[in-house]
N, C-alpha and C positions, 0 to 999 in steps of 0.2 A: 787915664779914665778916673773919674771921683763917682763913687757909689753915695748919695747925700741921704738923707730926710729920712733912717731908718730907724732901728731900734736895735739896737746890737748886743749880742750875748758876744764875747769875745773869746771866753775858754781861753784866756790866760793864764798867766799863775794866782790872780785875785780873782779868776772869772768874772769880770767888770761888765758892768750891763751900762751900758749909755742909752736914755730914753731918748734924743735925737743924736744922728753922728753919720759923722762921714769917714768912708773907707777910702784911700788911694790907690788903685791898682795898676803897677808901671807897665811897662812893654813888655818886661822877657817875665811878665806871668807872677811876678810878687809883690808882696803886698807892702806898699809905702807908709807910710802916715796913717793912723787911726785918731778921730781925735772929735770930740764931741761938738754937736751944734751943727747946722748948716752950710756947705759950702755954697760961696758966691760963686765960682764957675759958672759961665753960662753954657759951659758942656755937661756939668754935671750929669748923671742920670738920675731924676728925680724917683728915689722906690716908696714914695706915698705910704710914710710911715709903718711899713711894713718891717716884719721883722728880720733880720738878717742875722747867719750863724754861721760855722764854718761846716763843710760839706760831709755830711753822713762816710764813715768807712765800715768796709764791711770786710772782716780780717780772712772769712772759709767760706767759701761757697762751691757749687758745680754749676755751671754755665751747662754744662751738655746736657744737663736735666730737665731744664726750657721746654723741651718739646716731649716731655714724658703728664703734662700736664693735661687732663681728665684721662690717660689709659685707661682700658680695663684691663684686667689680671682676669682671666679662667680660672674656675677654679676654687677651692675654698681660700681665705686668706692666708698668708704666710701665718706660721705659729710664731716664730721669733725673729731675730736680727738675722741670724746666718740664713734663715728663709728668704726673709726680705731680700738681699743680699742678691741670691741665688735666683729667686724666681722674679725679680722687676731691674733693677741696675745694671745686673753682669750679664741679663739676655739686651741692655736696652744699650749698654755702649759696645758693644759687641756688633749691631745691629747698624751703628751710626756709619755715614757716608764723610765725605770730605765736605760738600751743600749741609748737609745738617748739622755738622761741625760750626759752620760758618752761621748758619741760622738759628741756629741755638743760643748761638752767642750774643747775637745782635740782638734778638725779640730779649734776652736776659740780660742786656745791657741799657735797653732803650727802658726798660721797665724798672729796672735798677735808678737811674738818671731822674726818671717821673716820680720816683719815690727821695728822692733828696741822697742818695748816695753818689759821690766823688770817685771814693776810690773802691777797687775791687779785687780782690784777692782770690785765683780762680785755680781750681783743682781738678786736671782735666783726666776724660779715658775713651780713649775711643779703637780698642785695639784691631781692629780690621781697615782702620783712617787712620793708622798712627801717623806714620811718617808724614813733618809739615801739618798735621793740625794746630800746631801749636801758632803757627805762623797764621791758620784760617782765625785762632781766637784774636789775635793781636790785629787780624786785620779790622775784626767787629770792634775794639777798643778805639782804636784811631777814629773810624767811622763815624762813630756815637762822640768819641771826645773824650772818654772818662779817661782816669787813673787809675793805674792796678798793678797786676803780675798775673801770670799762670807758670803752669808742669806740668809735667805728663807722669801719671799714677803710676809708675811701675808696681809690676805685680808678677807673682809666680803661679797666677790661677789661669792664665792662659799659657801655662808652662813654658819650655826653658827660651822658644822661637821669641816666645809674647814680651818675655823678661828683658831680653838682650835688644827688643828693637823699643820701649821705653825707654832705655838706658841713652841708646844712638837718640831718640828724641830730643831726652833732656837735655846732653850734651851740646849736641846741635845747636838747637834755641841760645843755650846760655853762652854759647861763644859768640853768637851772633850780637845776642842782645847788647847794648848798649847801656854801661854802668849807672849813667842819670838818666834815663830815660823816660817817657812820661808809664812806660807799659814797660816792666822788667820782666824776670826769671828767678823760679828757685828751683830745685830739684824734688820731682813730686815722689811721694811712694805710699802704697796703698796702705796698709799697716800692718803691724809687725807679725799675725798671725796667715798673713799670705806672702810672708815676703821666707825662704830660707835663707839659712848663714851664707852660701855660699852668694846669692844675690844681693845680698844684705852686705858684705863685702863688695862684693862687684859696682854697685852704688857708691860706698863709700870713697873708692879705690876712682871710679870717674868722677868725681869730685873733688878731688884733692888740688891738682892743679885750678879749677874754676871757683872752689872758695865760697858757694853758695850754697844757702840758708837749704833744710829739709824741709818739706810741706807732709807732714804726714798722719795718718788717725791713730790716736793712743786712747787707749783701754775705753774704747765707744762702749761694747759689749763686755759681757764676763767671758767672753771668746776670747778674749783679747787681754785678760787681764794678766798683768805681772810683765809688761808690756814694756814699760817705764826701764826697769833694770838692763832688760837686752838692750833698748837702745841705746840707752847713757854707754853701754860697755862697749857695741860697734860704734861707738864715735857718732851718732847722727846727731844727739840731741844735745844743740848748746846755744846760745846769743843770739842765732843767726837762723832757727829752727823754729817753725810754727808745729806746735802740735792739738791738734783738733779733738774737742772733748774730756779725754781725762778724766773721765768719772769715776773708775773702778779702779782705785787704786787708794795705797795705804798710806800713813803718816809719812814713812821713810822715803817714801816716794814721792811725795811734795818735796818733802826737805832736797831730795837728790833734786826737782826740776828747778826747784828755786836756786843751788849751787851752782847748776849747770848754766845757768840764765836762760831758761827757755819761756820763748814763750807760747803761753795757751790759751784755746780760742774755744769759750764757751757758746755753745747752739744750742741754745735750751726751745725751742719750737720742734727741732729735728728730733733732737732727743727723747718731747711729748710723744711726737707722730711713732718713733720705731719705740715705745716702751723700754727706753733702754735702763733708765734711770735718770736722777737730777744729779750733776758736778755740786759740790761744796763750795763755791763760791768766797764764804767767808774762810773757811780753812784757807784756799789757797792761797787768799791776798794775804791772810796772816803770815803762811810762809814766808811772804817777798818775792814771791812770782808774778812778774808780767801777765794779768790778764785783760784780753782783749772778747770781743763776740762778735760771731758770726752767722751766717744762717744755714750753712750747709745744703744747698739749694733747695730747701723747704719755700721762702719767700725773700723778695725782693723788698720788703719792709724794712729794716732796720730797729724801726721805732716799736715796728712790732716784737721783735727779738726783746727790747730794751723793756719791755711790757713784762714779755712772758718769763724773763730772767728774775726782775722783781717779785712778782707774784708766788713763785716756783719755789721761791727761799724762803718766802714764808712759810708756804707750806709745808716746803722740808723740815722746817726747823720749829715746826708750829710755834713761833712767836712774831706778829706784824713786826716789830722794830729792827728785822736784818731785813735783805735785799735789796731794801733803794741803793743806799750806798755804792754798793759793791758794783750793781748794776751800768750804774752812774758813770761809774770809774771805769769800767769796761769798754762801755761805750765812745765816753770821751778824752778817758784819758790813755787808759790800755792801747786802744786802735790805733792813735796818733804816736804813741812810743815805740808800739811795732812796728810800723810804718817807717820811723827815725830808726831804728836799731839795725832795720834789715836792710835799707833803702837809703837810709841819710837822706828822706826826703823831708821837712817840713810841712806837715798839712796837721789838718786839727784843732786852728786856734786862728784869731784875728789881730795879728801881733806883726808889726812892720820884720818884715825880710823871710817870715813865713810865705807858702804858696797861695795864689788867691783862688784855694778852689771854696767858695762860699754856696750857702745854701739862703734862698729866701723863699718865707713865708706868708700866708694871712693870717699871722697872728694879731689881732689887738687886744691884747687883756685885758679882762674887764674888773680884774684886781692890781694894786702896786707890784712890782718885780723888780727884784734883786737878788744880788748873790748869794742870800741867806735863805731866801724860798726859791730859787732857780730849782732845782729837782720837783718842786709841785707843779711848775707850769711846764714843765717839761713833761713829766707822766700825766698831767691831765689837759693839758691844754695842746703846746706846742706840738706834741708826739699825733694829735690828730687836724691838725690846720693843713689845708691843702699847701701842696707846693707849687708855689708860681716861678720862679727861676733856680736855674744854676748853672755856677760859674766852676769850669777847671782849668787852673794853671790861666786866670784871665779871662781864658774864652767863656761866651755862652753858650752851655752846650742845650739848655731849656728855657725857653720865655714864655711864657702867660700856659705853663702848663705842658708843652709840647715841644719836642724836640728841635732845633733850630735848624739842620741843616739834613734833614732825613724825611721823607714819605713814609712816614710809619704803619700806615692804613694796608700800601701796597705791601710792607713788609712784610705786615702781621699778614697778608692773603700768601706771599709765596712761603711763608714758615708753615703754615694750615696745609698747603698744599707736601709739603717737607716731610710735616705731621705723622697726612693720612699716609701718603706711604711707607713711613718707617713703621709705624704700628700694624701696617700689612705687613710685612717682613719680619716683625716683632712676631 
């Protein structure tokens, strides 16, 4: 297949912008030939100079949190994180069935796709559907088309029953799963202030033979803080390790994530919504740590995260001239290294033998673009042009806005239907 008559941001190593060009996308899903101007193929598929870019990732999210969208909560609001925590998430997957498992997944997959995101990185918990949810998310993946991974959150707050049938979860899944797969595994854990030593061990200890990466939240809250040290010392946090957030933590403890090579996944929307605090951004790229961003199942935006990360560093740092940057790098460059580090997958850029999961746009700019102003059109322009397709691993899995191979309408009615009675049971 040849993609023609676009406008291509490429996110390579020059981030090359070709104002006409054509993409090649073979059979087993990568990407041939990039190369400017028009193809004569009379197969081509003409995208009427629309703009084309490589597909949105989204490094932390929660899929099960789909159908937690308008709750009411009784009651006065939570005062802090450990509230929040306690009185909306730990009653709401607690509550989740094996159907809402699945449905949660799929309405935050199909939503994900509509917003220009590829790949998805999902952090699951549904302790009373453990066993085999994991299998219900990978089945909403397939479904929809996208790229990703999930885990299952072990945790020690459903005590020791709760602990030990996350662990048989994890396990499970990740013997199952298949090394290149388009939807992988890592080993989930909730974080370090609900996990004890001996679980914390026990995690580490089923993992040693399967070799896969830790999904876990680091110093979200001042609950949590000092978070960083225990984990570098049980062994979770190295190369192969997503750790979510990272805000409350000190010098020495960048320098230790940057040693360890971990990487971290900034949520600055989630982080707004719980008053946790803003991550340092610049500090930690200055360490030489890997960072990526995520949304922690706040929203299926991306571009929105990509917004609120920039803005956020300003005001932390009250001076306009940090956050695009860093931002920038997060998004596009961070996401696609994590991606590569944990997975050896390629995605993230429009570069022959890379994966063809692409994103297109309506953008027409009504200024010049290039690789020297690509971050303005990107925060003021691109980050709000609707999305009309996209492409993973080749396939389409959106055209003119709507998913290709799903009745989304019905969907969204039996996830409603999902909804109302989990929030009865809630």
């Amino acid at each position: 297949m040849i993609l023609t008559n676009a406008r291509i941001l490429t996110f390579d190593s020059a981030d090359r912008v070709l104002d006409s060009g054509s993409v090649e996308v073979l059979d087993d899903g990568a990407i041939g030939s990039v190369r400017g101007g028009r193809a004569t193929d009379a197969h081509a598929v003409d995208l009427q100079g629309r703009l084309l870019m490589p597909a949105l990732i989204n490094c932390h999210t929660h899929l099960y949190s789909t159908l937690a969208r308008g709750i009411h909560l009784p009651g006065p609001p939570p005062p802090d994180f450990p509230a929040i925590l306690k009185k909306l998430w730990w009653r709401l997957d607690r509550a989740l069935t094996e159907e809402d498992v699945y449905y949660s997944a799929l309405t935050g997959l199909i939503d994900s796709a509509r917003c220009g995101v590829g790949t998805v990185i999902d952090h699951h918990s549904s302790p009373n559907a453990c066993a085999g949810s994991l299998d219900s998310v990978e089945r909403a993946f397939h479904e929809v088309g996208l790229r990703g991974a999930t885990c299952y959150e072990t945790s020690d707050r459903n005590g020791r029953r709760g602990a030990d049938a996350g662990i048989r979860e994890n396990v499970r899944f990740l013997e199952r799963v298949r090394p290149a797969a388009q939807v992988g595994g890592m080993f989930g854990l909730h974080a370090a202030f609900t996990l004890g030593d001996r679980t914390l061990a026990a995690c580490v200890e089923a993992n040693q033979s399967l070799g896969a990466g830790f999904h876990i939240h680091v110093a979200e809250d001042v609950c949590d803080r000092s978070a960083v040290r225990r984990l570098c010392a049980a062994g979770v946090l190295n190369e192969k390790a997503l750790a979510a957030h990272c805000i409350h933590i000190t010098a020495s403890e960048r320098t230790a994530l940057a040693r360890h090579r971990v990487n971290v996944v900034h949520n600055p929307q989630s982080n707004c919504n719980n008053a946790v605090g803003i991550a340092d951004l610049p500090a930690l790229f200055h360490s030489g740590t890997t960072v990526g961003l995520g949304s922690d199942g706040y929203s299926p935006r991306m571009w929105d995260e990509f917004k609120a990360a920039t803005q956020l560093q300003k005001v932390r740092a009250r001076d306009s001239r940090v956050g695009g940057a860093e931002a920038c790098a997060a998004l596009f460059r961070g996401n696609r290294d994590i991606v590569r580090q944990i997975w050896g997958t390629e995605v993230g850029r429009i570069a022959p033998g890379a994966r063809a999961d692409l994103l297109l746009v309506d953008y027409f700019p009504p200024t010049p673009i290039d690789s020297f102003n690509l971050f303005g059109h990107l925060l003021f322009g691109v980050s709000n042009a609707p999305v009309d397709s996209l492409m993973v691993n080749g396939r389409w899995v959106l055209r003119g806005g709507h998913c290709v191979n799903l009745d989304e309408r019905a969907i969204a009615e039996k996830a409603a239907a999902r909804a109302k009675a989990l929030w009865e049971r809630f």
